[in-house]
Each structure stands twice: as structure tokens, then as C-alpha cells.
N, C-alpha and C positions, 0 to 999 in steps of 0.2 A: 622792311618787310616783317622783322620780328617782330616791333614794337606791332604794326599791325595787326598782325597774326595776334597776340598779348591782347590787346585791348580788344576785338574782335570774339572773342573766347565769352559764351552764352551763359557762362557761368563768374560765379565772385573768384579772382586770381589778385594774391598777393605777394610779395618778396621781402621777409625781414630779416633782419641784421640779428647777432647773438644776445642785443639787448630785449628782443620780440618787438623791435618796433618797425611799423611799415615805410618802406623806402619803394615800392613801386605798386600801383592798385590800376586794373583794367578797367573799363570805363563799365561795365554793370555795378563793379565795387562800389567805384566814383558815385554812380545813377542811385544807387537807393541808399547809400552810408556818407556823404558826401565826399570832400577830400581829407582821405586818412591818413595822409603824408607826415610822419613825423608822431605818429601818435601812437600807445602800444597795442598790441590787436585785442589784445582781452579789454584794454576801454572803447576801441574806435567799434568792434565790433562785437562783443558781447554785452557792454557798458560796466565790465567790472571796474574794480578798483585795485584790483590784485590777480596776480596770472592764474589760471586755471592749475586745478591737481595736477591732471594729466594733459598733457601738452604734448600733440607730437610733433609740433616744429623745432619743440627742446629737445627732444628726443631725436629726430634726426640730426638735428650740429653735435648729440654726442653717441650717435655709432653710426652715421651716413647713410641710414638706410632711409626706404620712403616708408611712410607707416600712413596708416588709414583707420579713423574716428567715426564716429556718428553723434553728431553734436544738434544744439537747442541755441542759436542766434537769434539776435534781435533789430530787426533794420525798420525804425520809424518807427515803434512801437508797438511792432507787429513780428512775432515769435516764428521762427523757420525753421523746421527739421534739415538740416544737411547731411549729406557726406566729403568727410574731411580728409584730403590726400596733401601728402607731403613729399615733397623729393628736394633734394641738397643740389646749391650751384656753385660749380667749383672755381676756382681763380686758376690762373696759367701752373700755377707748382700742384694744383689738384687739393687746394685747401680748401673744405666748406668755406667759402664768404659768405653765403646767403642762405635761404631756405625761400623754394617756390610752394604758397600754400594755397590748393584750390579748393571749394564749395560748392558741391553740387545739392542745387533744390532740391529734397526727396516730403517738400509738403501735403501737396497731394496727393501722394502716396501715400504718405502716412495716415494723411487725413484717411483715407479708403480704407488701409488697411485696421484702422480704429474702426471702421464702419461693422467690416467686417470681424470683425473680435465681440463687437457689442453684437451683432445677431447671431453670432456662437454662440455667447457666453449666456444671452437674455433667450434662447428659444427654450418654448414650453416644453418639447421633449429632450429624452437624454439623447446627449450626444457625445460620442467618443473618437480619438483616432487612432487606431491600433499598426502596431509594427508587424513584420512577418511573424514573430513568436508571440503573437497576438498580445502582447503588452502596450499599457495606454502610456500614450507620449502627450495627451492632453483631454481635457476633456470639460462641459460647460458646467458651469453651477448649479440647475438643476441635479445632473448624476451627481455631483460633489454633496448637496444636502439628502440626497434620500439613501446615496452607496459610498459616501465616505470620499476622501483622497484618496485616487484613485491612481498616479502619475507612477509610474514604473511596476504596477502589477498586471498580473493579468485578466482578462475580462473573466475568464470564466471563473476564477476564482469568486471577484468580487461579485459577478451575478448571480451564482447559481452554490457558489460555494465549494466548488468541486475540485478537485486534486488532478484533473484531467482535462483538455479540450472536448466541448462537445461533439458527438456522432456528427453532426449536422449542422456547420457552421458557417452561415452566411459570409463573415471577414473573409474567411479561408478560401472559400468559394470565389469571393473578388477578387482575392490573390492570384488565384491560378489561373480562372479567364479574363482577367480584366471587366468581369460585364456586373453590373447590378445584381445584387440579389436581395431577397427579403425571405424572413420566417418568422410566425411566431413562437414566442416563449413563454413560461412563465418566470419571472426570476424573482428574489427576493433582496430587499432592502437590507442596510445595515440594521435595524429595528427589528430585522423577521417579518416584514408585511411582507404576504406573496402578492404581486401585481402581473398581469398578463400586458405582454405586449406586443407591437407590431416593430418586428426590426427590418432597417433597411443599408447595406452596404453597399457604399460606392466608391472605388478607386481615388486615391490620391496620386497624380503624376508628376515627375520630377522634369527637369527641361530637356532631357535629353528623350522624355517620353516614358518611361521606368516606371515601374510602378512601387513607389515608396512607403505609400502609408495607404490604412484601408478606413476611412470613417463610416460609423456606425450610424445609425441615427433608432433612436426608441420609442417609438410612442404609447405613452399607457392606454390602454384598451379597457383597464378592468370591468370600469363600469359599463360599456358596450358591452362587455362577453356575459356580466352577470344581467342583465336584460334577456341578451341573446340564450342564453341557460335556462334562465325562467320561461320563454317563451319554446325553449325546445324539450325543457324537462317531461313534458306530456307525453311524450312518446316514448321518452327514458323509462318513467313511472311505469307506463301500463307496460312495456317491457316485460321488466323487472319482476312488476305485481303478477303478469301474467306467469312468466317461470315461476315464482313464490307460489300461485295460487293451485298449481298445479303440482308441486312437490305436498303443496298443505290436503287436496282433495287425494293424492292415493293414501296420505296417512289415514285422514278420515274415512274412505273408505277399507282401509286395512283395520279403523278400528271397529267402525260397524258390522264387519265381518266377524270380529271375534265377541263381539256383544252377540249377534244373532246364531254365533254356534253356540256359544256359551247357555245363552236362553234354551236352546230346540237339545240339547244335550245336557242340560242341567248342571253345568259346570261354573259356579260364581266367579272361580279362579279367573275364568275367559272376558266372563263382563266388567272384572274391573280392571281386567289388562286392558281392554278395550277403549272404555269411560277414560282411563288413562292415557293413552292416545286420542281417544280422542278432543281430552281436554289439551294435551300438548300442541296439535292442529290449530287447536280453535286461538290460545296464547299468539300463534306464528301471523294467525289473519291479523288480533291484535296489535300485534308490534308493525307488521307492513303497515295497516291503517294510522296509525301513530305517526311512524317517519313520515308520510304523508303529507298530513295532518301540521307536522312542524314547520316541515319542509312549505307547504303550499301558503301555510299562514302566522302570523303570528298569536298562538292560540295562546289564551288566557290558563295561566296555571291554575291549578286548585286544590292548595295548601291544604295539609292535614297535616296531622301526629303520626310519623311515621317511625317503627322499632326498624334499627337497622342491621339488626340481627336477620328478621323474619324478612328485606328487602334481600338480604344476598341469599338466603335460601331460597325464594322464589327464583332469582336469579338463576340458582345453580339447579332449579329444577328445570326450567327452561330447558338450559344446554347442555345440561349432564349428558342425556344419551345420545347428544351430536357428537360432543369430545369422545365417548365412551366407543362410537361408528369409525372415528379417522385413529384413534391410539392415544389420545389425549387425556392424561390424568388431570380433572379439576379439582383443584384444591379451593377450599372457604374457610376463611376465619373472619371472623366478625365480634369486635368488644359488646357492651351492654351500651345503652345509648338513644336517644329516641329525637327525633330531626322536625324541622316543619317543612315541607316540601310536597310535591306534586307527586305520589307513588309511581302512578304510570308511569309518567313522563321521566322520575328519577332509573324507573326500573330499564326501561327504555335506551335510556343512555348507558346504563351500566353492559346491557344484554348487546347493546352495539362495539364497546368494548371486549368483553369476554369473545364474541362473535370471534371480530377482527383478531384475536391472539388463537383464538383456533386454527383457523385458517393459516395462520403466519408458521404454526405448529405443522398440520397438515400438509404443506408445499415443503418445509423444508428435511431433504432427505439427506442430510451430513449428520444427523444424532440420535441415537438409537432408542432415546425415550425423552418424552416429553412434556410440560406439565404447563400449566396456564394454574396461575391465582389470584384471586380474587380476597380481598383484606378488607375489614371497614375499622375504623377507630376513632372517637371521642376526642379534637386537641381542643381543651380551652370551651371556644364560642362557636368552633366550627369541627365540621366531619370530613375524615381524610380515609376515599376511596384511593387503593390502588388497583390494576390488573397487570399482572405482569407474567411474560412468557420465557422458556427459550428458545423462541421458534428464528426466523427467518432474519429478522432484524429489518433496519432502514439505515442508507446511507445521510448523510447530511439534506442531501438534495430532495430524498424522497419525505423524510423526517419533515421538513419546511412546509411541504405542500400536503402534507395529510390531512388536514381539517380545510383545504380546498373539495367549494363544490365541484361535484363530479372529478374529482380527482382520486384516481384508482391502481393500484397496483399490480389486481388481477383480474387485467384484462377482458375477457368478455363475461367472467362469474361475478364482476365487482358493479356496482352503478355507481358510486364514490357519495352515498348519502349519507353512508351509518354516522360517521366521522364529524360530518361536520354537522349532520343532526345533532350528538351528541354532547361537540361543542356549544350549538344554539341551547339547547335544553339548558347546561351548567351557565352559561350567561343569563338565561333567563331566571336564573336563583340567585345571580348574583354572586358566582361561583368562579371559580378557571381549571381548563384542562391541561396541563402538562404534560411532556411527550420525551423521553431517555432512549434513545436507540442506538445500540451498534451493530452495524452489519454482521453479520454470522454469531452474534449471540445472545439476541433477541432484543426483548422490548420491554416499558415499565410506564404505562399511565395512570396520572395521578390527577385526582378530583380532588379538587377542594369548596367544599359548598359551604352557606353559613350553618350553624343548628336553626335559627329562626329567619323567618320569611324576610328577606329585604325590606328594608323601611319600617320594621317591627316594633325596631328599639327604640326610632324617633316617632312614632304612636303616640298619641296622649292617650291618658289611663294607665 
């Protein structure tokens, strides 16, 4: 009944002696290895020539326990994932004599489980598998090339950058009811590219039904959402233009007021307090048609000789008496210096700058005075704008996505154009915007454009 039971057994069963050679083989053994009677099991059945590193049939004749491998055999030429169990057979005084070694098939399975690694590893979006303290315990190639190794950190760190889990967190969310969830985000690459995308979290279950691990799945969006931006930005715009046009017409009519008392009461003082607002009005229509203008196209620049002395005063005429309205002291300095560059378009970008530190100025009520400046200076081949505040500041996360379109920080006052108009603009000179922020103690962007027009130097003549 043994011996049949033995050879009956659906799996490879063998029994070797201390020298690892087989003294009994079930007949599956027999059926794919032939007869390995007398032969040692790392030749009969792996075709070495010398025992294997780890062996645990040695390893049971020397501490009597049964141990268990996961081994690569070879029967006919043809490679077989197993698993390798061992247990010791004793003689009448309780002496290992033997070692019973059996093999179970786990090829097809492995083959599957390879299947499934390569459609993890190979799918177009990101995908992660997060633990309860939202730490990744694996994740595919994709996330690995655009966010770094990512294996025992946590997601929010590496997607969004943060020192925190996010308010609204899909993993989190599969955690607690076991059900699907999705959100979008925007996160940002190890590189600093902000990408918008569609996340989707669904439970990992363990056998006993548990809920173990939570996998993410990512898909970039960005190009869908910047379509979908262009296509909804029309409404953003006339928004926007509409409140702008309507702060810009009570100026103008505040200043046509003091023009026509000025006139009918003979007072000059009045009309060119007047002419002065009303030239400040007319700049504001300026600057919205501008953003516009960048925003809707890409408009062809038009290089001149620009002093950039006389660009930051313009500047600072601009927005002197908005700082001058909220408490904000603007400071200008500007070296000798003279640029080739689009004036509007450069003024435009700076006045979107200066803007944004006002504002950062104006919200924030932890400091009792304030100041925004604005610097220009001569390095070399190129001109180095700063504007810097110490208003409200940005965290890492906000800092990332600020030259994102439509992305805004104050809320229903903001449309999220100035920013990234103003990065377009410095690209289109051939330029970069830089951005230094820490939360509660403000802010420092830095322009860096060339002195001559892109592609100037390589000109013939």
C-alpha cells in the first residue's frame, strides 16, 4: 500500500541517502527523468555536475528539520519552476537514514504570474501599490522613469512633494471601504514637469479577504485637459475681461470726471489728475488685451531697443498706486543697460509679476509692512529681472504648479493666466522664469532673458 501510495503521488518524489544519491523515485520521477536509481539528484535531475549551493536535503540530514526551496529543473530539455519540500526518514533508533525529496510543478503558474509582472511592469500609465501608511511596496517602470525609485516612500511625497497626505485621497479612501475610487490630480515629475492626471484606486485582498495593499493606477491627462482649457478658456476670458473691464471703466469714468470739473472750473490741477487716470485705465485695457493675445496665439514678437531703466519705470507706473491702495511699498532699481526685446510683451510679463507679489502682499496679514521690488541688471550677454516680496509665500506644491495654466491660488480673484502668460512671453525671448518661495516669508522671481534677439548672433552680417 506504501510503495503505492509513493509512486501514485502526482508529483516528482525522491528518497536519497547522505551521499545525495537517489535510492527510491515515484513513477512521475521515473516518467519524465528516466530511471535515477543510483544517480546523484543534482545530475539525474538538474544535469549538474556538482551539488547545488543550497541544498535542503543536506540541510535536513544535518538539523532533521523539513525545509522548503523554490527551484529551476530540467526534465528533457525543458526548464520547470518547482517547489521543493524535504522531510528526514528515520531508521528503528530514530537516525536520519534518508531524506524523502518532493517537487511540486508551480510552471504555469509561474508562467502567469510572469504574465502578469510584464502587464504591470509594461502598462502605459503609472501604477503603484501602496500599504496602509500609503508607502509604495512596488511600482511599474513607467512611475520609476518619470518619479524616480519609488519603493518604501511615500506617494505623496513623491507626487506632489508634500510633507503631508493629501486632504482627498483616493488609496485612503479604498482602505476604509474596500470600494474603487478615482480623483484627479495634478502631480509633478522628478524633473518638475507638472502632469495632470486621472487616478484610480482599487483594493488588494489577501486569502483570508483583508484588505492589504491598495493599487493606484495613473493616467496622464495633460494633453486631454490642455485641449479641454483651450476649449473652455472662452468663458474663463470674458469672465475675467468682464470684471477687469469694469474696474477699468469706473476708473475712466472717475477720470473723465475730474477732466470735465477741471475744464468748467478752470482748475489744470484736475485735468491732469484726470488724463492720469485716465491714461492708467487705458495701460489696464492694454495689459488684459495682451494676456489675451499670448494666451489665444502665438503672436509674433517685435524686437526693438529697449532701455531698461525706462521698462521698470513704466512698470512701476503701472502699479505704483495699486500697491500704494492695499499698503504696499514698491521699490525699483534698475542698472544702465539697453536689451532687444518685444517692450509690450516684456512689460507685460514683468507687470504680471509685480501683480502677483502684490497680491501675495495684500492677503497676507501676519506682517505689519510690506514691500514688493522690482530690480533690473546688465550680466554679461544677458538681463537679470527680479521681483521679489515678503508677502504670503508658496509651499513646494503650490511653487510647482504656478506657471500651470489656469492654475491659481486665489480663488475666485485669480483666472491663473498672468503666470504662465509670463512664462510664454520669457520663452519666446529665449529667456527662463525662476521661482524661490517659502511659505510665510514670501517670494523672489527671477527672469533671465538674452540682451539680443534669439538667433541674432548666428545672423549673417
Amino acid at each position: 500500500m506504501r510503495r503505492l501510495l509513493f509512486d501514485e503521488i502526482p508529483s516528482w518524489v525522491s528518497v536519497q541517502d547522505r551521499s545525495l544519491r537517489i535510492v527510491a523515485a515515484n513513477r512521475a520521477l521515473r516518467a519524465d527523468l528516466g530511471d535515477p536509481l543510483g544517480r546523484f539528484c543534482y545530475e539525474a535531475i538538474k544535469g549538474r555536475s556538482e551539488k547545488c549551493t543550497r541544498c535542503p536535503v543536506e540541510q535536513t540530514f544535518q538539523d532533521g528539520l523539513a525545509h522548503d526551496s523554490e527551484e529551476v529543473v530540467g526534465a528533457q530539455g525543458r526548464d520547470r519552476s518547482v517547489i521543493v519540500h524535504t522531510a528526514p526518514i528515520r531508521d528503528a533508533a530514530g537516525e536520519i537514514a534518508a531524506v524523502l525529496e518532493i517537487f511540486t510543478d508551480i510552471t504555469q503558474v509561474k508562467q502567469l504570474q510572469q504574465r502578469y509582472l510584464t502587464l504591470f511592469g509594461e502598462a502605459p500609465c503609472y501604477v503603484s501599490v501602496q500599504d496602509r501608511d500609503l508607502k509604495i511596496v512596488e511600482h511599474n517602470r513607467r512611475f520609476e522613469a518619470d518619479f524616480g525609485r519609488g519603493v518604501g516612500r511615500q506617494c505623496f511625497e513623491i507626487y506632489k512633494h508634500r510633507s503631508e497626505p493629501c486632504v482627498v485621497c483616493p488609496v485612503a479612501a479604498s482602505f476604509q471601504d474596500g470600494q474603487v475610487h478615482e480623483s484627479e490630480e495634478v502631480v509633478t515629475s522628478e524633473h518638475g514637469i507638472p502632469r495632470d492626471v486621472l487616478c484610480h484606486a482599487a483594493p488588494i485582498r489577501d486569502p483570508a479577504g483583508e484588505i492589504r495593499w491598495v493599487m493606484e493606477m495613473s493616467t496622464d491627462i495633460t494633453r486631454l485637459r490642455q485641449i479641454q482649457s483651450q476649449l473652455a478658456s472662452l468663458g474663463l476670458i470674458v469672465g475675467s475681461v468682464s470684471h477687469g473691464i469694469k474696474g477699468v471703466l469706473n476708473g475712466l469714468e472717475g477720470g473723465l470726471y475730474l477732466m470735465e470739473s477741471g475744464l468748467a472750473k478752470d482748475k489744470p490741477e484736475r485735468i491732469s489728475q484726470g488724463l492720469a487716470m485716465a491714461r492708467r485705465n487705458m495701460d489696464g485695457i492694454r495689459r488684459m488685451v495682451m494676456n489675451i493675445l499670448y494666451y489665444a496665439r502665438d503672436r509674433e514678437m517685435a524686437f526693438e531697443p529697449v532701455e531698461i531703466g525706462e521698462l521698470c519705470d513704466a512698470v512701476a507706473q503701472v502699479l505704483r498706486s495699486r500697491a500704494q491702495a492695499v499698503g504696499v511699498e514698491l521699490r525699483v532699481t534698475a542698472g544702465e543697460g539697453q536689451i532687444e526685446a518685444d517692450r509690450n510683451a516684456v512689460e507685460s510679463l514683468l507687470v504680471n509679476l509685480v501683480d502677483n507679489s502684490i497680491d501675495a502682499c495684500r492677503v497676507d496679514g501676519k506682517k505689519v509692512a510690506h514691500q514688493v521690488e522690482l530690480t533690473a541688471r546688465i550680466d554679461a550677454d544677458q538681463v537679470v529681472f527680479t521681483v521679489s516680496d515678503n508677502g504670503l509665500g508658496m509651499d513646494r506644491e503650490t511653487r510647482e504648479k504656478a506657471f500651470s495654466l489656469f492654475f491659481t491660488s486665489k480663488g475666485a480673484e485669480g483666472t491663473g493666466l498672468g503666470l504662465f502668460i509670463a512664462q510664454k512671453i520669457a520663452r519666446s525671448h529665449g529667456g527662463t522664469i525662476e521661482v524661490e518661495s517659502t511659505a510665510g516669508a514670501g517670494t523672489r522671481f527671477t527672469v533671465t532673458l538674452p540682451c539680443e534677439r534669439p538667433g541674432a548672433a548666428a545672423a549673417p552680417g
